[in-house]
C-alpha positions as CSV (number, residue, x, y, z in Angstrom):
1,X,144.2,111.4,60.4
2,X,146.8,108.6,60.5
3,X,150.8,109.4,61.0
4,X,152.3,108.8,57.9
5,X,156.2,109.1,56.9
6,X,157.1,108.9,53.2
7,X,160.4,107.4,52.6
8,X,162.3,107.1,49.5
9,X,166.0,107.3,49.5
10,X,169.2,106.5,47.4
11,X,171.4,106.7,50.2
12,X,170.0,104.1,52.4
13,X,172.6,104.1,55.8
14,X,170.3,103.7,58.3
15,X,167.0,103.8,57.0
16,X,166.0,100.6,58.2
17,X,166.2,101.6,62.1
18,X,164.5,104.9,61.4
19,X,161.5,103.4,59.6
20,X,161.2,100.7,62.7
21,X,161.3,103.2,64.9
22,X,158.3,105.5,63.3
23,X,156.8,102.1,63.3
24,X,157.1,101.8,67.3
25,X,156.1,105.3,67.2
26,X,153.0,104.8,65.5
27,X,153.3,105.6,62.1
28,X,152.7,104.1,58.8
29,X,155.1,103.8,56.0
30,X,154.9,105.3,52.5
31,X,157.4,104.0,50.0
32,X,159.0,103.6,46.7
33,X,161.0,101.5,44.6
34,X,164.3,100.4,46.0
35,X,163.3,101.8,49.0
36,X,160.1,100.0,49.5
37,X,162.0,96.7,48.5
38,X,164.2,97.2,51.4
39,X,162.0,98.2,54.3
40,X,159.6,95.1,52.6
41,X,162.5,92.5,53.2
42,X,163.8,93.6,56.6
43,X,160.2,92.6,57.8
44,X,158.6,96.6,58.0
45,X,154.8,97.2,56.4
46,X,155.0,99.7,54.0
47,X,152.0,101.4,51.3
48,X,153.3,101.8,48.0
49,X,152.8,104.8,46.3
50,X,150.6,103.7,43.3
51,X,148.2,102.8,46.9
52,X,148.5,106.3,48.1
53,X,148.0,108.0,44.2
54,X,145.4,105.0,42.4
55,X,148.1,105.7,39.8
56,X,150.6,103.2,38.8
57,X,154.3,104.7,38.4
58,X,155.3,105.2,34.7
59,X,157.5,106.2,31.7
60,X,160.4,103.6,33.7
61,X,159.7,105.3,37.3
62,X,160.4,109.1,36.3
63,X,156.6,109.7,37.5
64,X,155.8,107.9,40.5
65,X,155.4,110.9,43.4
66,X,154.1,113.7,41.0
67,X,150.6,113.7,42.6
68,X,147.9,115.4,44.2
69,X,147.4,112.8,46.7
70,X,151.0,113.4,47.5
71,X,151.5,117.0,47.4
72,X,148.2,117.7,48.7
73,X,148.9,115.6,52.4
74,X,152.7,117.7,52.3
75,X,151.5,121.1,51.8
76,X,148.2,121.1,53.9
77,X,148.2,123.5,56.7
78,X,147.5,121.2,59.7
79,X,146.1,125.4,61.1
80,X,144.0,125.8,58.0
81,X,140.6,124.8,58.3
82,X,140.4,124.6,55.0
83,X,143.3,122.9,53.5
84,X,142.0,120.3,56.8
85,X,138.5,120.3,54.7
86,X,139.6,120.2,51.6
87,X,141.7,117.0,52.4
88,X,138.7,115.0,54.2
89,X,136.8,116.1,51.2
90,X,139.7,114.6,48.3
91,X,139.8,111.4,50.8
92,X,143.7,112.5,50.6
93,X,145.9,112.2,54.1
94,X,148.4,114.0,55.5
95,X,151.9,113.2,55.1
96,X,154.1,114.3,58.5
97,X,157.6,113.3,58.1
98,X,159.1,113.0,54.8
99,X,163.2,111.0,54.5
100,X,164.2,111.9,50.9
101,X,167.9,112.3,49.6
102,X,167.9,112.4,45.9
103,X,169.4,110.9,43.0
104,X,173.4,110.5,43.5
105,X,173.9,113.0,40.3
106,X,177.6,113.6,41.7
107,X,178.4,110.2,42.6
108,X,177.3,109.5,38.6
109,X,179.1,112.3,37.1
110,X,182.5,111.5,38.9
111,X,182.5,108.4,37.4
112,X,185.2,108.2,34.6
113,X,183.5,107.5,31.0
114,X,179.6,108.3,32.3
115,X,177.8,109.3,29.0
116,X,175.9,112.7,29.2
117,X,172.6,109.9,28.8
118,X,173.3,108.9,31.9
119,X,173.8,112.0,33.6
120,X,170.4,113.6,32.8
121,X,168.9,110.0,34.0
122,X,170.4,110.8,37.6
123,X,169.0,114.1,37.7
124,X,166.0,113.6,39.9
125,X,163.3,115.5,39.5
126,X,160.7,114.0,41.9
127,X,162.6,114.1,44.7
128,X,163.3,117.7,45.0
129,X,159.8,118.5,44.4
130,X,158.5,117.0,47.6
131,X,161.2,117.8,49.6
132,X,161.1,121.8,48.8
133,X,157.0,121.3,49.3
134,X,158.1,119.6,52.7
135,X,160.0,122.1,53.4
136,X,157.8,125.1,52.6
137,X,155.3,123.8,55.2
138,X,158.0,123.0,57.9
139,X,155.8,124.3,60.5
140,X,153.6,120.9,59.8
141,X,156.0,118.1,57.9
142,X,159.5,117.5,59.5
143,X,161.7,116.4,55.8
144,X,165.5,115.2,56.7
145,X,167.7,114.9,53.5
146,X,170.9,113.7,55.8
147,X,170.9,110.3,57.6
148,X,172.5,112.5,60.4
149,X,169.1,113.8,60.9
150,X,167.2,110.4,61.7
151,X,168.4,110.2,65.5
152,X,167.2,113.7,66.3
153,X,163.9,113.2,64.6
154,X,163.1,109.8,66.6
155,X,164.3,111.7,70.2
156,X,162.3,114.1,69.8
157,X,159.3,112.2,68.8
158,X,160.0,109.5,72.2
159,X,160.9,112.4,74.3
160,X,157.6,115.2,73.6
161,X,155.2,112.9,70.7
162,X,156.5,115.6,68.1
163,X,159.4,117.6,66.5
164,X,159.8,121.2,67.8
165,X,159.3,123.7,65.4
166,X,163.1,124.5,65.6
167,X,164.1,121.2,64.1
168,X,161.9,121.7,61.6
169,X,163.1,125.0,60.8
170,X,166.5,123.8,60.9
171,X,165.5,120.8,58.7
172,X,163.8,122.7,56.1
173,X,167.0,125.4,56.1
174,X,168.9,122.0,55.1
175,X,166.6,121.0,52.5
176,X,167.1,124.3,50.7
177,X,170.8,123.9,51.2
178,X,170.7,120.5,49.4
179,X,168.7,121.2,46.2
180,X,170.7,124.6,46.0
181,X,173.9,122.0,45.7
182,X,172.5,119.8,43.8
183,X,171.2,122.5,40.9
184,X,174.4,124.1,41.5
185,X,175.9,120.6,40.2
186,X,173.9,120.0,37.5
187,X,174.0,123.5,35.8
188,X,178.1,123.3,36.4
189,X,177.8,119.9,34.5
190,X,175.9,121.2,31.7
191,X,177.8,124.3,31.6
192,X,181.0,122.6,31.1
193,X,179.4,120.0,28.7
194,X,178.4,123.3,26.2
195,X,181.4,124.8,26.9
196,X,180.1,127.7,28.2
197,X,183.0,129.7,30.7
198,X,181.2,133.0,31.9
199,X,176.9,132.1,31.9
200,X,175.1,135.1,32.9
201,X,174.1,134.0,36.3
202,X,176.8,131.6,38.2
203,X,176.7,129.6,41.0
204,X,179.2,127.3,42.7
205,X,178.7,124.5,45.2
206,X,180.6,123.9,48.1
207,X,181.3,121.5,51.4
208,X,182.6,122.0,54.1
209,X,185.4,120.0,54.7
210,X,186.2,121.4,58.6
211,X,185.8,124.3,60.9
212,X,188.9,126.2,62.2
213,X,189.7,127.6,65.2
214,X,189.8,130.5,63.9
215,X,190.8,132.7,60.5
216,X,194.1,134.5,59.2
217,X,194.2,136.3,62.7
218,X,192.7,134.8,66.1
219,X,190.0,137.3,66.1
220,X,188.3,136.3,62.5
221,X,186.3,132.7,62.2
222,X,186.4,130.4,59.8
223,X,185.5,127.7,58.1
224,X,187.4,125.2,55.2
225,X,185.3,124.3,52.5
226,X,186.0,122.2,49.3
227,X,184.5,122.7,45.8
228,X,182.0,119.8,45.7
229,X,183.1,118.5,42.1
230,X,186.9,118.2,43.0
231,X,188.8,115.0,42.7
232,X,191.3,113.4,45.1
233,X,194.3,115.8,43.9
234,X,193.7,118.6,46.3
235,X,194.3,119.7,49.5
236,X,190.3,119.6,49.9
237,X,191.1,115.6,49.4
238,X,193.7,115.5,51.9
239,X,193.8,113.1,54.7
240,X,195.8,114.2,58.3
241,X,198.1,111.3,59.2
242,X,199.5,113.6,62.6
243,X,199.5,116.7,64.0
244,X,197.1,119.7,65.5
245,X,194.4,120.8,63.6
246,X,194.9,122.8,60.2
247,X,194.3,126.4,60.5
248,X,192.9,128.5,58.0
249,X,196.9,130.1,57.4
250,X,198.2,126.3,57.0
251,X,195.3,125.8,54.2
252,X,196.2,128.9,52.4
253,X,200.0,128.1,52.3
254,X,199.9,124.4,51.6
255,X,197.5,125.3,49.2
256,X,200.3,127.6,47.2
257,X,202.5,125.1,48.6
258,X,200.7,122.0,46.0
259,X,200.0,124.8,42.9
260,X,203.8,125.2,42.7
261,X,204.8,121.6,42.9
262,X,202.1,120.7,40.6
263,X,204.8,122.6,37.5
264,X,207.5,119.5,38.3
265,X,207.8,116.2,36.9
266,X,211.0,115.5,38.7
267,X,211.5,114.7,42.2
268,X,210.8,117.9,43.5
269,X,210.6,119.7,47.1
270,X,209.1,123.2,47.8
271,X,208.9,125.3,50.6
272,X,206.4,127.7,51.4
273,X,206.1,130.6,53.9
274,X,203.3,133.3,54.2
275,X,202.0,131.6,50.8
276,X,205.1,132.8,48.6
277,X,207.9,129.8,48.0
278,X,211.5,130.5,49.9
279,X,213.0,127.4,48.5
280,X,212.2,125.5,45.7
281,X,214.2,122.4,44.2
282,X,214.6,119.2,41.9
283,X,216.7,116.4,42.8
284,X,217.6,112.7,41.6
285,X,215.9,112.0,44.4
286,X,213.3,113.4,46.9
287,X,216.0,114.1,49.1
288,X,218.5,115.4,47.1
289,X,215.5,117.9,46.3
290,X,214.5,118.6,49.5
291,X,218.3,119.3,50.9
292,X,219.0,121.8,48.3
293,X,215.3,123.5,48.4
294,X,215.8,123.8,51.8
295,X,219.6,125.3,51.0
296,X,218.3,128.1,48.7
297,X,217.0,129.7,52.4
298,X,217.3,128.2,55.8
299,X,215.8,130.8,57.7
300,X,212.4,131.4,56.0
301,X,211.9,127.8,55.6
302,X,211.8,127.6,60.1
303,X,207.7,127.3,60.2
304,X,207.2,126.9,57.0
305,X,204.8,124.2,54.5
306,X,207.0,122.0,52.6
307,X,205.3,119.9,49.7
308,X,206.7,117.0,47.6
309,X,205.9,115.3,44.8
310,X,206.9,111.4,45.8
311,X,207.2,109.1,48.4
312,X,208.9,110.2,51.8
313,X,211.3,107.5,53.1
314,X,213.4,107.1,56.5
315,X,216.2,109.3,55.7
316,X,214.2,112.0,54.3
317,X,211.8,112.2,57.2
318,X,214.9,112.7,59.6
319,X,216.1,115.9,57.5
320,X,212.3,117.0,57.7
321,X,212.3,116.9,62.0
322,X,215.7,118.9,62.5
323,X,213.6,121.9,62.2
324,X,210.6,123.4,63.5
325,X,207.7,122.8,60.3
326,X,204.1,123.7,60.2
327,X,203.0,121.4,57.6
328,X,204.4,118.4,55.2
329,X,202.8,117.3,52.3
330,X,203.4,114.4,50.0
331,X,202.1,111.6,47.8
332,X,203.0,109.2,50.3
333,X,205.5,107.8,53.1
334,X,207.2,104.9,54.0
335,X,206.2,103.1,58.0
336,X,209.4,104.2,59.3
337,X,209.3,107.5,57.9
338,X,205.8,108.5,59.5
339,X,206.9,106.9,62.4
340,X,209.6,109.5,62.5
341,X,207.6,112.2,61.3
342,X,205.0,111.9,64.1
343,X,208.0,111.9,67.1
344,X,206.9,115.6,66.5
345,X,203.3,115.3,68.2
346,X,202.2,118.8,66.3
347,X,203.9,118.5,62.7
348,X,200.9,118.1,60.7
349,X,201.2,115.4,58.2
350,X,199.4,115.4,55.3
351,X,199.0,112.6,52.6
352,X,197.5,113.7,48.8
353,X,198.0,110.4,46.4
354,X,197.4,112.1,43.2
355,X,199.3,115.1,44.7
356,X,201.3,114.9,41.0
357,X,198.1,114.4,38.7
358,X,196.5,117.2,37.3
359,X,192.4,117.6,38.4
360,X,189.5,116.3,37.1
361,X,187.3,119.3,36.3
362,X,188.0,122.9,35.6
363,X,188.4,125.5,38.5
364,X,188.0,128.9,38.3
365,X,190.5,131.6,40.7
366,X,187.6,133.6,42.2
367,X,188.6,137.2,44.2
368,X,185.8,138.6,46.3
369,X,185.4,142.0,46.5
370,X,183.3,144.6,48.5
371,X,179.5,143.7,46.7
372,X,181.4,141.0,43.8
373,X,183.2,138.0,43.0
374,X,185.9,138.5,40.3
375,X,186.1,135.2,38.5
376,X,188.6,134.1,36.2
377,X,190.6,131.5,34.5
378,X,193.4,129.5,36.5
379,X,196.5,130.8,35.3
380,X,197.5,127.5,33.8
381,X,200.0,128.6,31.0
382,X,203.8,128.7,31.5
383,X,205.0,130.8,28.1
384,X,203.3,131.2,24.8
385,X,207.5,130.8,22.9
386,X,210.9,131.4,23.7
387,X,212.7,134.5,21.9
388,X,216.4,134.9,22.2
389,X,216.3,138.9,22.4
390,X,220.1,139.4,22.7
391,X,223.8,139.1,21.1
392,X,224.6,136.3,23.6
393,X,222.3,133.1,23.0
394,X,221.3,131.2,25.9
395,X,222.8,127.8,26.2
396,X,221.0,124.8,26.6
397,X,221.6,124.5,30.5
398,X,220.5,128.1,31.1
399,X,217.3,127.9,29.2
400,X,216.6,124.3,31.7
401,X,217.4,127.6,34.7
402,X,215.1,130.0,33.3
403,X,212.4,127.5,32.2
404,X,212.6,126.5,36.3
405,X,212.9,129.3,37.6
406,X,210.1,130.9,35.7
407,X,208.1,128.2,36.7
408,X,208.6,129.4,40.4
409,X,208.1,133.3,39.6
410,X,204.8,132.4,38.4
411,X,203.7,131.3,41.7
412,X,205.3,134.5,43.8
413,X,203.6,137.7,44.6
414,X,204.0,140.4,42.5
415,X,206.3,142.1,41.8
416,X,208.5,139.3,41.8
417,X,212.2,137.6,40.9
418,X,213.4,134.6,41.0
419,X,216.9,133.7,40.7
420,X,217.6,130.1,40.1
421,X,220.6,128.1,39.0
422,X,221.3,123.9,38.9
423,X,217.6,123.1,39.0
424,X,217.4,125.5,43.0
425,X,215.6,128.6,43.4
426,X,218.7,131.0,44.5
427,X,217.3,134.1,45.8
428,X,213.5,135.5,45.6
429,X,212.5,138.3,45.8
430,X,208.6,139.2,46.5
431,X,205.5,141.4,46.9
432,X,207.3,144.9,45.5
433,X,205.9,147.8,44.9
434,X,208.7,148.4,42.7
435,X,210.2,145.8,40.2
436,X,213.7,147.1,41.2
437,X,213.4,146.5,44.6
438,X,212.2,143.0,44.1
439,X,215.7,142.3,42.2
440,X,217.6,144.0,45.3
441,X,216.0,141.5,47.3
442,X,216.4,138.6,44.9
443,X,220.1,139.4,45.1
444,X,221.0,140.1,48.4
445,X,219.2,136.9,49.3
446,X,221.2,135.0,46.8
447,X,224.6,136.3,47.8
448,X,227.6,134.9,46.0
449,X,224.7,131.7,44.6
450,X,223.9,134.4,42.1
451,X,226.9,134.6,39.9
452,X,226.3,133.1,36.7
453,X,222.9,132.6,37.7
454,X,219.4,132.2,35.9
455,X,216.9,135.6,36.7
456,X,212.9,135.2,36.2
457,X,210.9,138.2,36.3
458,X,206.8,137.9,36.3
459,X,206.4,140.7,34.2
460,X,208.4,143.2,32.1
461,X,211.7,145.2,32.8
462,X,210.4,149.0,32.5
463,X,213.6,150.3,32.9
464,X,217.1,148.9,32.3
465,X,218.4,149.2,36.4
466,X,217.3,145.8,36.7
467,X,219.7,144.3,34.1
468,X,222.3,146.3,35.4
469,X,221.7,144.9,38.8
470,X,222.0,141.7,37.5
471,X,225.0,142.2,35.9
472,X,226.8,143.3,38.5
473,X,226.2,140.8,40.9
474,X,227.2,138.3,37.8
475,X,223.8,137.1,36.5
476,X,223.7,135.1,33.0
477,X,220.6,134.8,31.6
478,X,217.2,136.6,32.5
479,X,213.6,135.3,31.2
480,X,210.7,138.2,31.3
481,X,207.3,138.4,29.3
482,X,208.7,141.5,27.2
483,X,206.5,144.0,26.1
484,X,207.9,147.6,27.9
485,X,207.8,150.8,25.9
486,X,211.3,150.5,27.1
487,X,212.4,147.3,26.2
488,X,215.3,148.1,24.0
489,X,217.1,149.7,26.3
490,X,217.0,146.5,28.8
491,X,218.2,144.7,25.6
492,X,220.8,146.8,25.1
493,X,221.9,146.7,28.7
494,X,222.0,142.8,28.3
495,X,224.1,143.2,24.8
496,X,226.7,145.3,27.0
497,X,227.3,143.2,29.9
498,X,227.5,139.8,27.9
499,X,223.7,138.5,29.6
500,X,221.5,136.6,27.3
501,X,217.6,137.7,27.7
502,X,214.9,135.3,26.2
503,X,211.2,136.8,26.3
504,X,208.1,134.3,26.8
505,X,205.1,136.5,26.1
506,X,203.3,135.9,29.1
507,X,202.6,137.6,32.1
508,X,201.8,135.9,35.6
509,X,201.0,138.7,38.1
510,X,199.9,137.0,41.3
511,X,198.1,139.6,43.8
């Protein structure tokens, strides 16, 4: 029987070089549609489809491969005397290599204002079904879904007249890979389009955006991967403009890094160590906001992430490189200030343009646990309402304390305080087993910045030691959820020592 290739692609980066080298190699060219069109006008003889099926495509394209005399010459058994007979019989021949991505459903759906018409167009339906036959008889029918594929393919073919059976293998394991993305797309879409959080069965797709050298310690691997619907406004979306290579603890911290400066409009600068913030501040300007974020705690801040939400300029960058950094983040910078920025060869540079824009589609916080994946909601809420619990009322400047500082303590391990005052995180305190100690921590990192200070807790007061902690090292106002059996008596410490208390409602462990 005669070699035969069937190609049909929407992505068409170098298609034309593959299909004239199968042509050099012997082989004849099946084709369809825009495909066809192409290969026709850059000179290369191809067979239609309607030539291979005596059945002309219909209903506007949607059946065009759907055919014995398709399916029949990809699933034959080359080993099989008699699928062989069977063929010879059906006058049907065998197809050998098949180059088929599919229908650019992603590309469509990212696309601000497509209709849900034209989603379901781009779903292909063709495509995947000769591919996944392909596939299935790998040991017979080499099918490449990425472009990437096409120079291996051709080597081989010069080098030994076929592909090895571990190509194929591999090619097939990619073809699985593909259409397990691409239904994982398209039942995300519809999902969100009915509205639907928590289906049954989920699935989520995936890229990898890099490997790392290795994980959270030097002995685990790793790999970085982005969620395949994201937009721009991620770290997945980044782009390196200097430094080494990202490790998988950079990721992680840059990451909490970008979910705390996403709660500020203002020109704000935070700063991140072992994924809880040590400094957090807003300024008139980026500077201003940097200088005192970086105030609220010099030492933790040496090898630390620092994010911000604007523009970094000359004098800015020149702050940044008087200390030792892991990572800087930002919506942009000025010539001179990346100039400066890369006189440190290994301070990784990272620019996010929409860094201050909220995302496109929905994400879920997933948890994996021994056999499971907890899945839930991004905690995306600040406060449900603001009660003023106390004697004193909180004055308009200390509710703008507590309304930043809560925004920080949402973003801290539990248990966690935050003490903040003039739009700067103070002193925090993180990652207690014991609400109490987290306020000793808060305080004693806050020193003498705490008097007349704003206090955040990320969940309830059970007992009243942590008012009386904060009035004796002169705290003003406190902001907590509420909701203790004991809750009176923190009132009533607060109504003694002259404190105003406001309750919000809502919770934000972070664990």
């Amino acid at each position: 029987m005669k070699k035969r290739a069937l190609i049909s692609v929407s992505d068409k980066c170098g298609i034309v070089d593959f299909a004239k080298e199968l042509v050099s190699l012997g082989y004849e060219i099946i084709s369809t549609g825009g495909t066809k069109t192409a290969l026709d006008k850059a000179g290369i003889k191809t067979i239609g489809i309607s030539d291979i099926t005596g059945f002309p495509e219909c209903l506007d394209g949607r059946v065009k491969t759907l055919h014995p005399a398709v399916h029949a010459g990809l699933l034959a058994m080359r080993g099989n005397k008699e699928h062989m007979s069977q063929l010879e019989k059906l006058g049907i021949n065998t197809i050998d290599i098949v180059a088929v991505n599919l229908y650019p459903f992603k590309q469509t759906i990212s696309k601000d204002g497509v209709s849900f018409a034209e989603a379901i167009e781009n779903i292909d339906i063709g495509g995947p079904t000769m591919i996944r036959a392909a596939a299935k008889n790998y040991q017979d029918v080499a099918v490449i879904v990425n472009p990437e594929d096409y120079e291996t393919v051709v080597n081989e073919l010069k080098a030994n007249g076929e592909v090895s059976l571990q190509t194929k293998k591999l090619l097939s394991y990619k073809v699985f890979e593909h259409t397990s993305v691409y239904d994982t797309l398209i039942s995300t879409y519809l999902r969100e389009q009915l509205g639907i959080k928590y289906p049954d069965k989920i699935s989520f797709a995936f890229e990898k955006v890099q490997d790392m050298r290795y994980g959270e310690n030097p002995h685990q691997s790793a790999a970085f991967y982005g969620n395949a619907l994201t937009n721009n406004a991620c770290l997945a979306g980044a782009k390196q403009l200097n430094g080494k290579e990202l490790s998988f603890n950079n990721i992680n911290d840059t990451n909490g890094a970008i979910e705390l400066l996403r709660e500020f409009k203002k020109p704000c600068a935070v700063a991140v160590k072992h994924t809880n913030p040590c400094g957090v501040a807003e300024g008139k300007t980026l500077l201003e906001a940097y200088q005192k974020a970086y105030n609220c705690d010099p030492v933790s801040i040496f090898g630390g992430i620092v994010a911000l939400n604007g523009v970094v300029e000359e004098d800015l960058a020149n702050e940044l490189v008087k200390i030792f950094l892991e990572v800087v983040v930002a919506k942009g910078y000025s010539d001179k200030a990346l100039q400066v920025l890369k006189s440190k060869p290994n301070l990784r540079v990272l620019v996010i343009d929409d860094i201050d824009q909220p995302r496109k589609y929905s994400e879920f916080d997933m948890k994996r646990v021994s056999g499971g994946l907890l899945v839930q909601d991004k905690d995306a809420m600040l406060f449900e309402s603001l009660e003023d619990m106390t004697n004193t009322k909180a004055t308009a400047k200390q509710k703008e304390d507590l309304e930043f500082a809560y925004k920080i303590v949402k973003h801290c391990k539990s248990n966690a305080i935050v003490i903040a005052k003039d739009g700067a995180s103070v002193g925090i305190g993180v990652g207690q087993t014991s609400r109490v100690w987290a306020m000793q921590q808060a305080i004693e990192h806050g020193g003498e910045n705490v008097k007349g200070a704003a206090v955040a807790s990320d969940a309830f007061f059970p007992f009243r030691d942590c008012v009386d902690l904060c009035a004796a090292a002169g705290v003003k106002s406190i902001i907590q959820p509420g909701g203790s059996i004991r809750d009176q008596e923190s009132i009533d410490a607060c109504n003694e020592n002259g404190i105003a208390m406001l309750f919000c409602k809502i919770r934000h462990f972070k664990h």
